[in-house]
N, C-alpha and C positions, 0 to 999 in steps of 0.2 A: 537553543530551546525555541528561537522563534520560529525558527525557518524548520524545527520538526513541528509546531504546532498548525503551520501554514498547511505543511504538506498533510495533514489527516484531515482540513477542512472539507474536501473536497467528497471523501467518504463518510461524512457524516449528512450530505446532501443525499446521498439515495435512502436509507431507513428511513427519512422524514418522508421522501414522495413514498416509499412502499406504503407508509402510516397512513397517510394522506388519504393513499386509494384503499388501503384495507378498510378505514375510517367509512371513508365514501359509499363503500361498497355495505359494508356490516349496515347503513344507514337506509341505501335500498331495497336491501331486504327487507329490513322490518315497514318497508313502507308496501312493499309487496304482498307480506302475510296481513297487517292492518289494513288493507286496501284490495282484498284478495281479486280473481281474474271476474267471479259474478257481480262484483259490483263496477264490472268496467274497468280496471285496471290493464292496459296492453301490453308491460312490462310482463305482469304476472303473468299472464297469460300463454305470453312465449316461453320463459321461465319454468313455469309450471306444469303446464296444458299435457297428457300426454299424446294428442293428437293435434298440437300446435293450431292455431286461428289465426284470422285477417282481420285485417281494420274492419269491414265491412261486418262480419260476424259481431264486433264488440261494439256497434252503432247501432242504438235502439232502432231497429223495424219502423219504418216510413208505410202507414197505409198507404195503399194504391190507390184507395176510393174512401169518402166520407161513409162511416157504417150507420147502418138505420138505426132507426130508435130501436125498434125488436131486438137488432144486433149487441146493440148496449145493454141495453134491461140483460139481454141470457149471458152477457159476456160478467158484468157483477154478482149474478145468482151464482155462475159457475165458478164464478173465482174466489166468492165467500165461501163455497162450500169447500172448493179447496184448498183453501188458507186456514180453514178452521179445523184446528188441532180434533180425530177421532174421537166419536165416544169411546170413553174406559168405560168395560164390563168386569164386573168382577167374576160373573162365567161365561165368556164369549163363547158364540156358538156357530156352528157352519148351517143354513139355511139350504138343506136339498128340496128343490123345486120341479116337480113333474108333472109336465105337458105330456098329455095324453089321450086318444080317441076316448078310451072307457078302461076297461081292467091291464092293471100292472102285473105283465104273468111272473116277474123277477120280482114278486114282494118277499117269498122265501128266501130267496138267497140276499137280500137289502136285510133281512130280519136277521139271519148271520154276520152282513158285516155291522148293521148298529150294536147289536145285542153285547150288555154292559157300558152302553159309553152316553145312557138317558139323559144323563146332564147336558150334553155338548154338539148337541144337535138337534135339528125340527123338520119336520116334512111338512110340505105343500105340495096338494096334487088339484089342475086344473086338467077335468075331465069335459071336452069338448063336445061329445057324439052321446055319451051315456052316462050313467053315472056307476063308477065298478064297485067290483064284489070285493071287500077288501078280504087279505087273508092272516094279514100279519098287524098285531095291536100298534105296530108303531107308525098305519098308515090307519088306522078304523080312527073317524072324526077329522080328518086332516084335507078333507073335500073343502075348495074353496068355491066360492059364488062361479062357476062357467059359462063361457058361448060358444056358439060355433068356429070353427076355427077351419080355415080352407086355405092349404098349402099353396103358398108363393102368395098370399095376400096380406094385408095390412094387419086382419084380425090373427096372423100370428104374430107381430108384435104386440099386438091388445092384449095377447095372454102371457105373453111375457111379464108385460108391466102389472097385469092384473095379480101376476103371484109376487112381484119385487112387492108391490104395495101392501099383499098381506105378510108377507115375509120380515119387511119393514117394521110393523108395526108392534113387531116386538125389540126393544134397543138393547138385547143380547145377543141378537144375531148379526155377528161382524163379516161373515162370507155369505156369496151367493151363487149356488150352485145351479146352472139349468141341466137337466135331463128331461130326456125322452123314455119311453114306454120300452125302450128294445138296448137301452142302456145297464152296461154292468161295472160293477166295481175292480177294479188291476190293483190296486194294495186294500190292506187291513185297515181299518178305522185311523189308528193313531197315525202311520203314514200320511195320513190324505190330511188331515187334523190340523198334523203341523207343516205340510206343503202349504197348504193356504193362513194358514194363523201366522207363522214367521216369514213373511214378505210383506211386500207391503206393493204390490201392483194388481191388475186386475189381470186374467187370462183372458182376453180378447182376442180372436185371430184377426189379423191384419195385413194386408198384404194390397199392393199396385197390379193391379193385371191390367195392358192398356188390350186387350184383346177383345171381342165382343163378348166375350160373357165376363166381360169388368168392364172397362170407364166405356165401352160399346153398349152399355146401360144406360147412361150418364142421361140423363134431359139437360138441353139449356133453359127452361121452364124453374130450373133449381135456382137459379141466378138471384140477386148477389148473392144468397146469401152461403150456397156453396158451389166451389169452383170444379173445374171436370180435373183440373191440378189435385186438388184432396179427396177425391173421390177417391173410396176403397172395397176391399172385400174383403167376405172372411165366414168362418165357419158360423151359424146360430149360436150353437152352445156353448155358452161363458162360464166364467166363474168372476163375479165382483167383488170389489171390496166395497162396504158400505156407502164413502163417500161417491164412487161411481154411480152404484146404485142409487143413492139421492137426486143427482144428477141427471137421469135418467126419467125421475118424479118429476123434477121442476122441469125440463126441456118440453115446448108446446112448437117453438120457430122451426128446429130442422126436423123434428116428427113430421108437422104438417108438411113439408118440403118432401119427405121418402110417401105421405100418407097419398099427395094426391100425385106423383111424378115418379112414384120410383113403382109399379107396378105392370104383371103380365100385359100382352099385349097392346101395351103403347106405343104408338107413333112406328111398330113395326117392330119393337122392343119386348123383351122379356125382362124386367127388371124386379127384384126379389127385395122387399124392404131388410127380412131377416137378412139376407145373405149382406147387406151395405149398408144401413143405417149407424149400427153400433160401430164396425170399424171406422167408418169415416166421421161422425161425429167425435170416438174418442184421437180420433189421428188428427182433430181439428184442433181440440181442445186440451188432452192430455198426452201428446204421444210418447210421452217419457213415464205416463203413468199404468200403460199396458207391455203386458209380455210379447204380441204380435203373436202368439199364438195358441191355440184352446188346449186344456188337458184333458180332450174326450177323443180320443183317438175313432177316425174313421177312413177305408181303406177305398177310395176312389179312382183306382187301377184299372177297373174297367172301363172309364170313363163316359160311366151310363147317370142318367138323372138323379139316380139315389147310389148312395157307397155299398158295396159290398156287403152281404146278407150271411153271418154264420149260422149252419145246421149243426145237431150235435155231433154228425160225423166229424166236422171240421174242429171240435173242440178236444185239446188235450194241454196237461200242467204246460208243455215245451212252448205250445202254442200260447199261450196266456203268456206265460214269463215273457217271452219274446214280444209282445205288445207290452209289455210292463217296463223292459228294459231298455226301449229305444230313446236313445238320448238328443236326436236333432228332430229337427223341421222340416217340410219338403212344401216347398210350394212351386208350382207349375204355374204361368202364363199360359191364355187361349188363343195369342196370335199366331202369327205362323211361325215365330222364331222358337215356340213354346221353349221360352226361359226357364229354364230350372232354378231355383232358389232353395238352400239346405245349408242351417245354421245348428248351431248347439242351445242347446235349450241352456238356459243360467240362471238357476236361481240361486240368489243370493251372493253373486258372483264364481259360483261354483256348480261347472257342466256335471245335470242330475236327468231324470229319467221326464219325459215330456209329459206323460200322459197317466192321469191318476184314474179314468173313465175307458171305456170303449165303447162301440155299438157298430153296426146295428146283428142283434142278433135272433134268431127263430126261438118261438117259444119252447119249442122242443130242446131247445139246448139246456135246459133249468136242473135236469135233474144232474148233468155233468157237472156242470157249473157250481152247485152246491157240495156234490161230491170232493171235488180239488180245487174248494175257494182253502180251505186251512194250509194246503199246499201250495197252491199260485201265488199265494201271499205275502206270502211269509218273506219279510226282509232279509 
């Protein structure tokens, strides 16, 4: 009895160490999910991560230079506004905002795609050169305060902000949409609706071209407060989500920085505030809170100053769908290796169609365009 009891001692030593470490282990787990990889955990993080990190990535950012007082003050503005939980509307609404010399010849076909959906949307039109004839009731009284406005200059950011600000001032409008005079719609109202209302990022195009006609814009005049490292580009026409657009209000430090530095002919330089302001401000300060690229598709193929112009000739349903249903990105660099970049658009975690806008199109195209908007549209 004793000498069988001796010999099973031996096998009751491993279940105890399997326990031991099952024990051990059931233990670092929950200290992994209680302690998850964003609050610095480097277990979890290998564990978890599905594109694994380094020590270095999980060690709070070491400034490289003491930041100004300016730097502080917009670094808290921006970070209350976004750490502060959205206003809830109980009718939220998408804010189209149209920069424009004078008359909107696409008011008919914009009266087709609002027409029925009065609650869930607002127009702002900044009319720059004149003031237009409107033709459709959902744009008659929708004139905001204007000034002149002179391509590749500052005062096209003035009218930007100048329509975020009356746009703003209603706290039912949770998106912001900028258009142009020569812009038309690629889906039906409710599409575009709930593109923008169930996400939660801004449409900003974003993108690094170290070429001359990107960080080859760059001033060292920008200094500290931005580096020729975050310098960006990117298309004008956005789409915000409110809290950007706040952001956009309070920011006085990197405006003045594009306002006196980032403009035509300087120092030998063509630099365009619209085309760099927005991306690289929000690539400074959100870049996990933009899409990296606009839903207003523009077709710069020819690689002339302005994108590609449609006549009515060039309009048909195939053609349309076909701008509706492109589902990546394309971005070009201007150096001489001209970099190709083309990614899948993902919203929501799930690759969908990039582009809810297009432009730029001839007035002449209106009466197509109205003809096969119940067709082109149609999901």
């Amino acid at each position: 009895m004793m000498a069988g009891y001796r010999q099973q001692r031996p096998h009751l030593k491993r279940p105890i160490w399997i326990i031991a470490f099952v024990t051990f282990f059931i233990i670092f787990l929950t200290g992994v999910y209680v302690y998850p990889s964003g609050s610095g955990s480097l277990a979890s993080c290998y564990f978890f991560s599905g594109r694994g990190c380094t020590m270095f990535e999980q060690l709070p950012a070491t400034p490289t230079r003491e930041l100004t007082d300016a730097e502080n003050i917009a670094q808290v503005v921006f970070k209350e506004i976004l750490n502060k939980p959205p206003v809830r509307s109980k009718n939220p609404k998408v804010a189209f905002m149209f920069l424009t010399p004078g008359n909107l010849p696409f008011e008919n076909l914009w009266e087709k795609f609002f027409r029925g959906h009065e609650d869930r949307f607002s127009v702002y039109v900044h009319a720059s050169s004149e003031k237009p004839m409107h033709l459709s009731r959902y744009f008659v009284g929708r004139d905001i305060r204007s000034e002149k406005v002179a391509w590749g200059r500052i005062s096209m950011l003035d009218a930007e902000k100048r329509l975020l600000a009356h746009a703003l001032l209603d706290p039912d409008n949770q998106q912001f949409v900028l258009l142009s005079d020569s812009c038309v719609p690629l889906h039906n109202f409710d599409y575009v609706y709930n593109y923008l209302m169930y996400t939660n990022v801004s449409y900003v195009d974003c993108f690094e071209d170290p070429g001359p006609h990107g960080n080859g814009r760059y001033s060292e005049h920008m200094l500290p407060e931005v580096e020729k490292k975050d310098f960006r580009k990117g298309s004008q026409w956005f789409t915000l989500k409110r809290q950007h657009a706040m952001i956009i209000m309070a920011d006085s430090l990197y405006y003045t920085k594009f306002k006196h530095y980032c403009k035509p002919n300087m120092e030998g330089r063509n630099c365009y505030a619209d085309e760099h302001y927005l991306p690289t401000l929000f690539h400074m300060i959100d870049p996990a809170g933009i899409a990296n690229w606009s839903v207003t598709h523009a077709d710069w193929s020819e690689g002339k100053w302005h994108p590609k112009a449609y006549r009515a000739q060039d309009i048909s349903s195939e053609f349309l769908k076909s701008l509706a249903s492109i589902d990546e990105t394309f971005h070009i660099t201007s150096d001489e290796q001209k970099k190709v970049t083309i990614l899948p658009c993902m919203w929501n975690g799930m690759k969908r169609p990039c582009y809810l806008f297009a432009r730029k199109f001839y007035p002449e195209a209106l009466d197509k365009l109205v003809f096969l908007f119940a067709n082109y549209t149609t999901v």
